[in-house]
C-alpha positions in Angstrom: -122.6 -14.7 -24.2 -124.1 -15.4 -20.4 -122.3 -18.5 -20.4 -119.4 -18.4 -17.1 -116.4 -20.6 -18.4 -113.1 -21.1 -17.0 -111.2 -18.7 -18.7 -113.5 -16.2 -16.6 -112.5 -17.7 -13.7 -108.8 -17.8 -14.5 -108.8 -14.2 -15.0 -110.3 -13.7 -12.1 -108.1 -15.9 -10.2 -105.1 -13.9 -11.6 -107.1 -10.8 -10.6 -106.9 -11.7 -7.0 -103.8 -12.4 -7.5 -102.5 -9.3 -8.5 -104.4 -7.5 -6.3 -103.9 -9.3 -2.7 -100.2 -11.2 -3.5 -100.0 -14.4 -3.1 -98.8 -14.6 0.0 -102.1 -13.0 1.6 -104.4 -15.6 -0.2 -104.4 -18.0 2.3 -104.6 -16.4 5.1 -107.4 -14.3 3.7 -109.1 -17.7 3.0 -108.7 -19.0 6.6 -110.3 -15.9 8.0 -113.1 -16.4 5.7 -113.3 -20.1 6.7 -113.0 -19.4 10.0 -115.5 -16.7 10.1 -118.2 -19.0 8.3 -117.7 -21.1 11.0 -118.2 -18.8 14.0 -121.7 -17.7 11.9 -123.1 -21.5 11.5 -122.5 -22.1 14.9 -123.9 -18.6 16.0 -126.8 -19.6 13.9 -127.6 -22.5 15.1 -127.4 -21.7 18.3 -129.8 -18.9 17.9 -132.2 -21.8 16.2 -132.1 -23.9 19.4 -132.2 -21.2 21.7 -135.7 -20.5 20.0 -137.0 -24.1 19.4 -136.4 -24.5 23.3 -137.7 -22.1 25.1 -137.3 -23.7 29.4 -140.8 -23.0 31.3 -139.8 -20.9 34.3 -139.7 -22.7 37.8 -142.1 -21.3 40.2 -140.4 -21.5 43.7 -142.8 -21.3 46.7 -143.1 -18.0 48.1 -141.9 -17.3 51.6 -141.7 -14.7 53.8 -138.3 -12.8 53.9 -137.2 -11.0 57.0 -135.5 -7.8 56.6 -131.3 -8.3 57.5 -130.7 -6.0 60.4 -128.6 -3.4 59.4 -124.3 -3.9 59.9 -122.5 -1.2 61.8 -119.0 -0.5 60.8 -116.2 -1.5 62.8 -114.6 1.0 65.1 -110.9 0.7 65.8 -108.6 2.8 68.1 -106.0 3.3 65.0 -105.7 6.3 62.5 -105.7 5.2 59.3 -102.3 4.7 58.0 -101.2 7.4 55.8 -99.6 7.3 52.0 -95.7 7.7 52.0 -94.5 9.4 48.6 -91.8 7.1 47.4 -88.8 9.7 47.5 -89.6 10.3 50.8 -88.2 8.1 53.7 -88.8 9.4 56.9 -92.2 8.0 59.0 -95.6 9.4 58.3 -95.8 12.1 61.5 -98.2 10.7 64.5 
């Protein structure tokens, strides 16, 4: 009565079937496939990332001096100002 045989698994073959059409069947495996892939490798990624964990490298510590501060550049020129595209005639100086 427990017992799974493969008339239970033809049926629910032909359920699938039924319910996603054929034509979606393969594609629906491939995305599984592919996404069982993407996880092992996620996994095992997160597995080495813990395994190895890199000592910090202590760099010497040296005095910094403070960057003196930039002033903008000045120029004689106005900004240029926006032309609207329907209109044609120069920006008034």
């Amino acid at each position: 009565m427990g017992e799974f045989g493969p008339w239970h698994l033809l049926i629910v073959a032909a359920v699938f079937v039924l319910l996603f059409g054929a034509k979606k069947l393969p594609d629906a495996a491939r995305s599984l496939g592919r996404s069982a892939r993407i996880l092992k490798t996620e996994l095992k990624d997160l597995h080495d990332d813990d395994g190895t964990k890199a000592q910090p490298v202590q760099q010497a510590a040296l005095p910094v001096a403070p960057a003196a501060p930039v002033a903008p550049a000045v120029t004689s020129d106005p900004p240029p100002q926006p032309v609207a595209s329907g209109d044609q005639s120069p920006p008034p100086q």
